[in-house]
N, C-alpha and C positions, 0 to 999 in steps of 0.2 A: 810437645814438638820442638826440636832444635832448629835454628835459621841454620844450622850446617848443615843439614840437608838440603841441598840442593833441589827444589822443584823442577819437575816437566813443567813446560810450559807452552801451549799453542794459541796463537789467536787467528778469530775466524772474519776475514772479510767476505765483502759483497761484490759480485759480479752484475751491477745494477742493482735490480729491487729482487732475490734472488735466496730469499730462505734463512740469511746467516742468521737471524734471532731467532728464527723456528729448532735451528741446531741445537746454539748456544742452551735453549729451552730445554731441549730434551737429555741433553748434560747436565743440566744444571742440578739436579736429583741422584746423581752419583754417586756412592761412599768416597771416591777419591778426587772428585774435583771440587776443586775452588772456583766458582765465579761470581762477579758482581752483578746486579739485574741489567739486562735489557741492554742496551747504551747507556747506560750510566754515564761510566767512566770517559765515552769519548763524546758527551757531553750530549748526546741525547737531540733532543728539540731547540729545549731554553738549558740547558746547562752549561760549565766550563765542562773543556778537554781536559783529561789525566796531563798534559804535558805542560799545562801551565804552575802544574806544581810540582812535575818533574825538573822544570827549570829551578826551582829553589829547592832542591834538596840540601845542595850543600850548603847556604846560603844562612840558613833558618835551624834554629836548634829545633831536635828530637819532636820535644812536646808541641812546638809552634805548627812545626806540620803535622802533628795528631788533629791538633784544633784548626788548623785551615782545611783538611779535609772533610772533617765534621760538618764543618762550616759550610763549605762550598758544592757538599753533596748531602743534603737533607734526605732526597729521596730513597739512598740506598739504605736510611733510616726510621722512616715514614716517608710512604709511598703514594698514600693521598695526595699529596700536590706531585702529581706525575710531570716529570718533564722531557718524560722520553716519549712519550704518544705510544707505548706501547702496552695501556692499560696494566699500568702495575699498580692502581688503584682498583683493580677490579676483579681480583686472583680471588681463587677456590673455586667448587660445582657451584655456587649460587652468587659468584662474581659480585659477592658481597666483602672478601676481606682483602688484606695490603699487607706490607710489607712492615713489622715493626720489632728494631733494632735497638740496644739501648746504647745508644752513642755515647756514655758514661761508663757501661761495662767498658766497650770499645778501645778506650782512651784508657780504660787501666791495665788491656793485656799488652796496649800502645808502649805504656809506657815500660814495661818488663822487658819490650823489644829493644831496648835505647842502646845502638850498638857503641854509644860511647864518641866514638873517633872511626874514623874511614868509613861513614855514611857515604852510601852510592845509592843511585837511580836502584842499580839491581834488586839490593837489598832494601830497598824502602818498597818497592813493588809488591816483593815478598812479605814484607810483614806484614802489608794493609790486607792480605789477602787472610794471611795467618790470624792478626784481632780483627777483623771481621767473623770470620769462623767460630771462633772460640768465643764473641759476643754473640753469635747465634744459638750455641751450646754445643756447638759440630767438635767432635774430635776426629782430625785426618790423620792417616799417616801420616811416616815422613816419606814417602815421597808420593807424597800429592802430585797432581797436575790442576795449574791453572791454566780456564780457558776464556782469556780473553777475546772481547769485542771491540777489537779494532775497528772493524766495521766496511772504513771508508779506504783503498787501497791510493793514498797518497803520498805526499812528502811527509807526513804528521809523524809516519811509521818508522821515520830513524831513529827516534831516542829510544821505542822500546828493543827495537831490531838491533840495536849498537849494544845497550846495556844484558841485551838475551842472545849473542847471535846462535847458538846452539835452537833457536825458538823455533818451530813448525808452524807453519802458514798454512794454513785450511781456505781455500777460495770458495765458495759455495758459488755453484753456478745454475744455469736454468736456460730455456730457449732461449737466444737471442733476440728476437723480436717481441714474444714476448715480456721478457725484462725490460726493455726499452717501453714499450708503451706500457706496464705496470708500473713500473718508475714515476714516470711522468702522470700517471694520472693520479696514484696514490699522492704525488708534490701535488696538486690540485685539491684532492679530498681534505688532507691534512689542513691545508690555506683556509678551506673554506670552513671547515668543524673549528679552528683556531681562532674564524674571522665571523663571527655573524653577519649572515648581512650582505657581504664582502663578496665579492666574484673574483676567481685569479686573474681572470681576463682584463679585469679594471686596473690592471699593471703595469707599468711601462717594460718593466723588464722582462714581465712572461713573454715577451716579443721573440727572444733571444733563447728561452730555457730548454727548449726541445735541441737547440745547438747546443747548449753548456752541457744535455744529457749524453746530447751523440760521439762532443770531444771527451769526456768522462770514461767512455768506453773504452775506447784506445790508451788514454793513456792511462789508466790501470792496470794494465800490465806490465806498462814501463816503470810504473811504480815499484811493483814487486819484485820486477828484474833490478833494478836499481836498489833497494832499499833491503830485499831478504839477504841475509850471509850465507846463507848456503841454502840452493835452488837444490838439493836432493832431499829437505826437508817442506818444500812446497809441493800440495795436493791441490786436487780442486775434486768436487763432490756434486753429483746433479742433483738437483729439490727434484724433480721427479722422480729421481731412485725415492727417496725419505717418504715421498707420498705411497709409491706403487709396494713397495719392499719394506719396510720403516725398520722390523728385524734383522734383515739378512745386513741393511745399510748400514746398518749402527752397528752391526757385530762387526763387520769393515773398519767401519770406525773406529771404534774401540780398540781394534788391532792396530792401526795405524797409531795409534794414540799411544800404546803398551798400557793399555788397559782390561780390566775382568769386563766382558760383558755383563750390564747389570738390565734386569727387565724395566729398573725405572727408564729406561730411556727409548722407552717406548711413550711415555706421559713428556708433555708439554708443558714445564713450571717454570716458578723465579722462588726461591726460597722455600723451594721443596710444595706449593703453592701452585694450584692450576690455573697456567695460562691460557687467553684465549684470545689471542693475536691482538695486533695494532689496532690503531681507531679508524683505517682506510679498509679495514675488511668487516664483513659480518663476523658480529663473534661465534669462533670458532677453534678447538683445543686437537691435537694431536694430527695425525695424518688424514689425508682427505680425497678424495680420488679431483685426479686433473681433471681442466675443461679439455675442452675436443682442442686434434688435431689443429692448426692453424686457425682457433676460434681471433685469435688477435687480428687477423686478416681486414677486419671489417675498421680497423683505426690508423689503415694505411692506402695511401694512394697505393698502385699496382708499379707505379715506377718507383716508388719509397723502398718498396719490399725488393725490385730488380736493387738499387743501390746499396741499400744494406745486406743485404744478403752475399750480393758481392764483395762488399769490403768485409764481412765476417766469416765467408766461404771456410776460414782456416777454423776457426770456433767450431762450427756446424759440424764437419769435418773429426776433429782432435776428440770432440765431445758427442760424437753419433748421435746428432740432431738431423732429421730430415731435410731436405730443402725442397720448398714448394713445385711440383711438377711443371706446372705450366707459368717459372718463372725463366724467361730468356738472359743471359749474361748479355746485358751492355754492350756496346763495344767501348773504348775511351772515349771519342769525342760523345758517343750517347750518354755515356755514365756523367762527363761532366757537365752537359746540355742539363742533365736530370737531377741531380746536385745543385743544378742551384735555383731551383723551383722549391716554391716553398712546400714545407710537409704540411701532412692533415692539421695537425697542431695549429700551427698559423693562419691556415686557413679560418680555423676557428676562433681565432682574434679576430681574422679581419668581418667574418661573417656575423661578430656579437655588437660591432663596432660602427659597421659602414653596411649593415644589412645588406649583402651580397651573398649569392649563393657558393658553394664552392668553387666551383669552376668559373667565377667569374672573379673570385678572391682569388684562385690560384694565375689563372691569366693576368691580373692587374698587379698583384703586389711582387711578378716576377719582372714589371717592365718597371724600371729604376724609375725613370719619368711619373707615372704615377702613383708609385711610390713615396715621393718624396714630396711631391707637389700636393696631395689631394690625403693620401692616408696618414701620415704623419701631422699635416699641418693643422685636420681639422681635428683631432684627436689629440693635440697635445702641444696646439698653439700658445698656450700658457707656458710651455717650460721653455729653456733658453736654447740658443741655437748649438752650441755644444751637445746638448742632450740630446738633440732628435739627432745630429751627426755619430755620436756611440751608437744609439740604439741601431743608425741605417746600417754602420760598420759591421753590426752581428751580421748583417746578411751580404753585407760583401767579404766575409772572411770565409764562410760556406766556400765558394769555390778553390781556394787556396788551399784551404783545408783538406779537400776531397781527393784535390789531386795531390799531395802528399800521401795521403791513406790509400792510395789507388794499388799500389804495391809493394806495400806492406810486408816486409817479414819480423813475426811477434813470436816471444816466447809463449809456448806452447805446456800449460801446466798437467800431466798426467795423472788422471782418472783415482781414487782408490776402489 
């Protein structure tokens, strides 16, 4: 393989908790794609980000950044010490074998690559992709496609977006309220198999995290409108097409991709290897049939689902999701009356904390007065007066927020 060949290139982010590894998976077994496991590269769980050594490319001779990568990503080498939580210690049918790479091969096709002089982001992306391959035993064509896991749709995304701007942006998407309370509970599941012992509740700043998930939402698109170079190479993809269809979806794919459809990509691997999802799900490998209709119903107040629903009206909409029959739109002064009542979430702080039911956590922790006076103080009278004023600010910035979002116009990513 020559680096003058120019690789395709796509990476797939997540639209909340919304499939992009389950894709990434089922690519991964492709005669013509290159990708790394899991989140590896954008640093997984306990990992660094790819862009902490995108900042020293030019910086660092050829071989140094062979051996910083090496170094600083073990797992995509032996995968035993997982640090993506996405069980890559526990690949194949009997979720007994991993991922093992000889990071010395690696470093010798590494070094073949040594473009000498005019070392770029571009080109160093390309080769790690290229001696990885080739220390696997893979022979690609030249012109492969890499598919990276971007993942998280932020500012992180300019150095690869700048160095590829020809790159294709894959959003992987899913119901709306759904992903939102997947999200968030999978961040709970993870806290708590990471933390023996440990409750997420016993937090000071899970107080806050069901807001950090909600602003998340929103501006993830600003991201991608901000950050892709050309919006005629962004898709989005629904995980319920991939569960209902998984053929028909992936032959879509694949077409969008300019690829052969290949029957591996109906299997769920990381190094050709059966996967069988994160450590927040039962395990479980390939398509799966969805739960019921609005089954997430039951982890939302009925005014949570009128608010979000509302501010996602255009999602629902763009991506022919349902919306709940018997949910009424708002009007403004209701929607922001309803905005700033805490959700089910918080509720459930305050009910693990100050034994209250919900509706008595939801009436109390909406009146600032007892808020401040009674929930905060007897629960975290230890930390300093600074801190309990952050964590109160989380819930006074809910309103400010809402009404910003109230009327909303969002780029809109089309369907493949």
């Amino acid at each position: 393989m020559s680096l003058e060949n120019k690789p395709r290139i796509c990476s797939i982010l997540y639209d909340g908790r919304s499939g992009s590894v389950f894709l990434q998976s089922l690519l991964d077994n492709h005669p013509d794609v290159s990708t790394f496991p899991a989140t590896a590269l954008c640093g997984g769980r306990r990992g660094v980000h790819i862009n902490k050594i995108l900042d020293q490319v030019e910086s660092l001779s050829w071989i140094n950044l062979g051996q910083l990568f090496v170094d600083q990503y073990p797992v995509v080498f032996d995968s035993r010490e997982d640090t993506t939580n996405c069980r890559l210690h526990q690949l194949g049918p009997d979720q007994n074998d991993f991922l093992k790479v000889d990071p010395k091969k690696f470093l010798e096709f590494w070094l073949v690559m040594d473009p000498l002089e005019n070392k770029n982001r571009r080109f160093f992306f390309t080769a790690l992709h290229m001696a990885y391959e080739l220390a696997k035993g893979r022979s690609l064509s030249g012109d492969f496609t890499i598919i990276h896991a971007m993942h998280t749709p932020e500012p992180s995304m300019e150095p690869l977006c700048s160095a590829f701007p020809e790159m294709g942006i894959l959003l992987m998407t899913r119901e709306p309220l759904e992903t939102f309370n997947s999200h968030f509970r999978h961040h709970i599941k993870a806290y708590e198999l990471e933390n023996p012992g440990k409750n997420f509740w016993d937090l000071e700043e899970s107080v806050g995290y069901p807001l950090h998930i909600f602003k998340n939402i929103f501006t993830s698109y600003e991201n991608i409108q901000k950050w892709s170079r050309n919006h005629s190479l962004v898709r989005a993809l629904r995980l319920e097409d991939l569960h209902q269809e998984i053929e028909q979806t992936m032959r879509r794919m694949c077409g969008w991709l300019g690829l052969n459809y290949s029957p591996e990509c109906k299997q769920a691997t990381f190094g050709g290897k059966t996967h069988w999802g994160d450590i927040s799900i039962e395990l479980k490998t390939g398509a799966w049939r969805p739960r019921g209709l609005f089954d997430w119903k039951q982890h939302f107040f009925k005014e949570d689902v009128e608010v979000l629903m509302t501010l996602l009206k255009n999602r629902y909409q763009s991506y022919h999701y349902p919306i709940a029959k018997d949910m009424i739109k708002p009007t403004r002064s209701e929607f922001e009356r309803v905005a700033t009542l805490p959700n089910i979430w918080e509720c459930e702080y305050a009910t693990r904390n100050c034994r209250m039911t919900y509706d008595q956590a939801r009436f109390r922790i909406a009146e600032k007065a007892f808020f401040r006076e009674n929930l905060f103080r007897k629960f975290f009278k230890s930390k300093k007066e600074d801190t309990l004023n952050r964590i109160r600010n989380k819930f006074g910035e809910r309103v400010e927020f809402s009404k910003s979002m109230f009327s909303r116009n969002e780029m809109m990513i089309p369907l493949i």
